[in-house]
C-alpha positions as semicolon CSV with decimal commas, in nm:
position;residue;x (nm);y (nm);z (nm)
1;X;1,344;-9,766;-2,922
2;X;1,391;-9,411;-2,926
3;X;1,612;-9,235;-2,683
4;X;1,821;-8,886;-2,637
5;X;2,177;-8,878;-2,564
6;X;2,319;-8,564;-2,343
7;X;2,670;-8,457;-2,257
8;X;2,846;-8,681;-2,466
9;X;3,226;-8,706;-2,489
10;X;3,410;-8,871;-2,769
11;X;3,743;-8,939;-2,633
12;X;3,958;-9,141;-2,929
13;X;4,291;-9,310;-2,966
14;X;4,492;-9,433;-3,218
15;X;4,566;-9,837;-3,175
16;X;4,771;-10,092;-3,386
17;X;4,539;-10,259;-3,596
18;X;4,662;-10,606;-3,495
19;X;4,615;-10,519;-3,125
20;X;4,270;-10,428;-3,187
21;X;4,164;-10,739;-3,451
22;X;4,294;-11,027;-3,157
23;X;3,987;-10,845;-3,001
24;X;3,707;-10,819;-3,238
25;X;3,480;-11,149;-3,325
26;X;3,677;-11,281;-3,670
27;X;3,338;-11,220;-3,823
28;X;3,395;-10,896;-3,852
29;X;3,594;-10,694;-4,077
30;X;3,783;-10,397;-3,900
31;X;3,716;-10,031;-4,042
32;X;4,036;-9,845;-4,124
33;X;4,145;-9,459;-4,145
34;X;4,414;-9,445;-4,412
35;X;4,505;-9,761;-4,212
36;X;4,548;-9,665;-3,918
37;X;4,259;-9,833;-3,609
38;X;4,097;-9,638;-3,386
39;X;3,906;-9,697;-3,019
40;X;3,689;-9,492;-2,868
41;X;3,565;-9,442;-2,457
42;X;3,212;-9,270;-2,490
43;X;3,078;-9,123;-2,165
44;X;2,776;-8,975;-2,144
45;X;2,369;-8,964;-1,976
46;X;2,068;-9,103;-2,187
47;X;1,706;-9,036;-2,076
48;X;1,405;-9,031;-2,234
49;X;1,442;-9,433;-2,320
50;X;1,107;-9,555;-2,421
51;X;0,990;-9,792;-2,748
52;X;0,863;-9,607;-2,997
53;X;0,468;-9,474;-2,983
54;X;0,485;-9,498;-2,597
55;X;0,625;-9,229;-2,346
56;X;0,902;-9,314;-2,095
57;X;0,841;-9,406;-1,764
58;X;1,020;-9,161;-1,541
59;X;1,170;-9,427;-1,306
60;X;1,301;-9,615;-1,629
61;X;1,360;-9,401;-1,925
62;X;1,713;-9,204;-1,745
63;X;2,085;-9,382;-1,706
64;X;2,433;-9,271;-1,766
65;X;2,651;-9,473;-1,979
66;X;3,001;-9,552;-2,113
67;X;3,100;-9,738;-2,383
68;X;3,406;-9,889;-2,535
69;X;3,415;-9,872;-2,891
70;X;3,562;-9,981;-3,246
71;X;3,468;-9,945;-3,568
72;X;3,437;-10,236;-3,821
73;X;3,186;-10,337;-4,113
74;X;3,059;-10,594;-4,337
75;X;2,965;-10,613;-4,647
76;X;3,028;-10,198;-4,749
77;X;2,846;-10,092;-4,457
78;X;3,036;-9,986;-4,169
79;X;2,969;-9,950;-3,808
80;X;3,012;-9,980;-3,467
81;X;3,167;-10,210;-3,245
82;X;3,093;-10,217;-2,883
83;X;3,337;-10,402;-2,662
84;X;3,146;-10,336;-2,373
85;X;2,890;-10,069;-2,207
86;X;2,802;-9,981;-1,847
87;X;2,522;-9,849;-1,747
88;X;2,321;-9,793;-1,385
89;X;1,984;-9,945;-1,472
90;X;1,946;-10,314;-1,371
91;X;1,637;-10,327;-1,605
92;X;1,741;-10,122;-1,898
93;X;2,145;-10,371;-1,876
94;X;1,865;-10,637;-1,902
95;X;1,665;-10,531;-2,207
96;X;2,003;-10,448;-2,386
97;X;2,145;-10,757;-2,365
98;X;1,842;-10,918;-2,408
99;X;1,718;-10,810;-2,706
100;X;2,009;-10,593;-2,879
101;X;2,286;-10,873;-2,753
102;X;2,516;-10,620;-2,640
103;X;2,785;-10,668;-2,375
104;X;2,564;-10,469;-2,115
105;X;2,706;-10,433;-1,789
106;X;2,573;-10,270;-1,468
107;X;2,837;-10,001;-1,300
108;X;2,820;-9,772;-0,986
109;X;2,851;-9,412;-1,200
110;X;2,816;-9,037;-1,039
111;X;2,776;-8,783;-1,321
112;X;2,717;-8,418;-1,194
113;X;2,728;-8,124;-1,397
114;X;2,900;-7,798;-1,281
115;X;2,803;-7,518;-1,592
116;X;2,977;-7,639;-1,841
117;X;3,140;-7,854;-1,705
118;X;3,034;-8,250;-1,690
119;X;3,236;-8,442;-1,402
120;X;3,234;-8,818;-1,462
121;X;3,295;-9,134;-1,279
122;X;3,225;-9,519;-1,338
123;X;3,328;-9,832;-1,209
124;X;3,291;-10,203;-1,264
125;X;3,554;-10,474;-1,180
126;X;3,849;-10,337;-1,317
127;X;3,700;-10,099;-1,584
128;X;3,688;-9,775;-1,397
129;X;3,701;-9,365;-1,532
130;X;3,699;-9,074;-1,388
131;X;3,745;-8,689;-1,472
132;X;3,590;-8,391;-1,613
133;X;3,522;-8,294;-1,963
134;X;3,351;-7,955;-2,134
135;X;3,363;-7,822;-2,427
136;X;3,613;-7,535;-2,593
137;X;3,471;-7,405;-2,887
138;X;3,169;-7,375;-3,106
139;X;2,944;-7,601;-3,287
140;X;2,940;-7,746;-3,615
141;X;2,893;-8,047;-3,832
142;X;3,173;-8,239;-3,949
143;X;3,235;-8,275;-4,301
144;X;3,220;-8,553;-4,514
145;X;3,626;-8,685;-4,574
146;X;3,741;-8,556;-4,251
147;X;3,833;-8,852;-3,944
148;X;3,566;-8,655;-3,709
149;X;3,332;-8,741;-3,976
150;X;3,423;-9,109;-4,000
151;X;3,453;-9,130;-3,610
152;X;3,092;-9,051;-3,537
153;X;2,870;-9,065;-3,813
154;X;2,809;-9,384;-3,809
155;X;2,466;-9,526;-3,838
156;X;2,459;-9,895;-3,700
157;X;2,638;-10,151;-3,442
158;X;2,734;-10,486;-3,515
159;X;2,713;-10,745;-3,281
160;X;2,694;-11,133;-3,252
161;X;2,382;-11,376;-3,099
162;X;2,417;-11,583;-2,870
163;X;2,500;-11,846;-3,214
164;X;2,786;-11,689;-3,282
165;X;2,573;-11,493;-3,613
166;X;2,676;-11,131;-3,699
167;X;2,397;-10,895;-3,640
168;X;2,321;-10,522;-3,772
169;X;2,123;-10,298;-3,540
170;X;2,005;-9,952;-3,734
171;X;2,057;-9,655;-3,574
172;X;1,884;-9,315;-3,712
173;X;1,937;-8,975;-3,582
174;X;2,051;-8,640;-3,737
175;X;2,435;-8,553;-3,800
176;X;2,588;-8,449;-3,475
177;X;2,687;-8,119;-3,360
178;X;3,020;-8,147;-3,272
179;X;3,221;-7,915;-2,998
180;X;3,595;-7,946;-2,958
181;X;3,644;-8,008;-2,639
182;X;3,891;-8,050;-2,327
183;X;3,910;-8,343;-2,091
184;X;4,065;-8,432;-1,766
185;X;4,103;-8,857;-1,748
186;X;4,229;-8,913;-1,375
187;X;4,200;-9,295;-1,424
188;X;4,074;-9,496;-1,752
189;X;4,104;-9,868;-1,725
190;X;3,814;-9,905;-1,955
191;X;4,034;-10,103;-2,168
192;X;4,239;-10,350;-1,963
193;X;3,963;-10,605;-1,941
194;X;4,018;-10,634;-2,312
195;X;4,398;-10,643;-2,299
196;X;4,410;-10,340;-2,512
197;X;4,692;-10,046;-2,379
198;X;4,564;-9,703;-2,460
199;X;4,866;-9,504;-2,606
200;X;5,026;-9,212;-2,397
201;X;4,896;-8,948;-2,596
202;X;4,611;-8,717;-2,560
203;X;4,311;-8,851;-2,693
204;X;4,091;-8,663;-2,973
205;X;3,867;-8,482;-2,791
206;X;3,497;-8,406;-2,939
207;X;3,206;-8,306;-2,713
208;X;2,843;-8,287;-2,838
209;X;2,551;-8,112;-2,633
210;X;2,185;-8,349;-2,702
211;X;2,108;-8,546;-2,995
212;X;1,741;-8,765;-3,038
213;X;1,814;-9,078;-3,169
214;X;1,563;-9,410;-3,256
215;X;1,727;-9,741;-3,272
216;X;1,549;-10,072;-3,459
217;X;1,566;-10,460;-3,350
218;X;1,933;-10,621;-3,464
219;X;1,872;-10,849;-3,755
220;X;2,097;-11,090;-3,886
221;X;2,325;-10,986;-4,177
């Protein structure tokens, strides 16, 4: 598939390890910064969704998603872990969980853009957000050693099929060009249906314009 993601926030916050592991399929090893476990609520639009060597169908190829996010790996390659992501298209939930096996699940969502500023809402069962976001500052590409750099360059997900097997799906696109950025969360339950609390703090706060992006088939590690 090939796909481009727009308006993207990465909105991160510290967790206990042990919280997060209860959550996470045993299979999987979880990734650590300096020890310390991180998740991650990812808001943002996709459009342009099409396989690869056909163009996207206009009434298809355009949803906004969120996703709820860890990071864990196997073997020495590490990844991403999606606890769950909602999107607006019946068809394209379908295809996801179809044929990538991830925890696709269809939300009512309003995103509206006012200049910079991206205004956000989603809501499913009890996983709801909603607030604004922008960015602050300019762009640049974080640098190998740094925890922006091990928060979002990563270049696969991890997932199990419906046997319980770990699967790798490869994802290829060019290092992202990160903003800092500001955010106001009014509500963010994305968690709770995973029994994970979301610490007080502010969260880390990156924002990153439009990035292409091609994604293969999962295959089983």
């Amino acid at each position: 598939m090939a796909q481009t993601w727009r308006d993207l926030l990465f909105a991160h916050w510290p967790v206990p390890a042990a919280e997060l592991a209860r959550a996470v399929p045993p299979q999987l090893e979880l990734d650590l910064w300096n020890g310390q476990a991180f998740i991650g609520v990812i808001p943002f639009r996709m459009d342009r969704i099409h396989p690869r060597g056909m163009f996207p169908l206009p009434w298809l190829s355009a949803t906004p998603e969120i996703n709820v996010r860890t990071y864990v790996k196997a073997g020495d390659k590490r990844g991403v872990y999606f606890f769950s992501l909602h999107a607006t298209s019946f068809v394209a939930v379908k295809i996801a969980r179809r044929f990538f096996h991830l925890p696709y699940l269809q939300a009512t969502m309003n995103v509206r853009s006012e200049g910079d500023t991206v205004h956000y809402a989603s809501a499913c069962g009890g996983a709801e957000f909603r607030g604004w976001y922008r960015p602050t500052g300019k762009v640049a590409l974080a640098q190998p050693g740094t925890l922006e750099h091990w928060l979002t360059e990563r270049y696969c997900f991890y997932t199990l099929d419906p046997h319980g097997n770990v699967i790798r799906g490869d994802v290829d696109h060019a290092p992202w060009p990160l903003q800092p950025a500001e955010a106001s969360i009014e509500a963010n339950t994305m968690t709770e249906p995973f029994r994970i609390r979301l610490p007080d703090a502010p969260p880390l706060l990156h924002f990153s314009r439009t990035l292409d992006v091609r994604l293969w088939m999962p295959e089983r590690v």
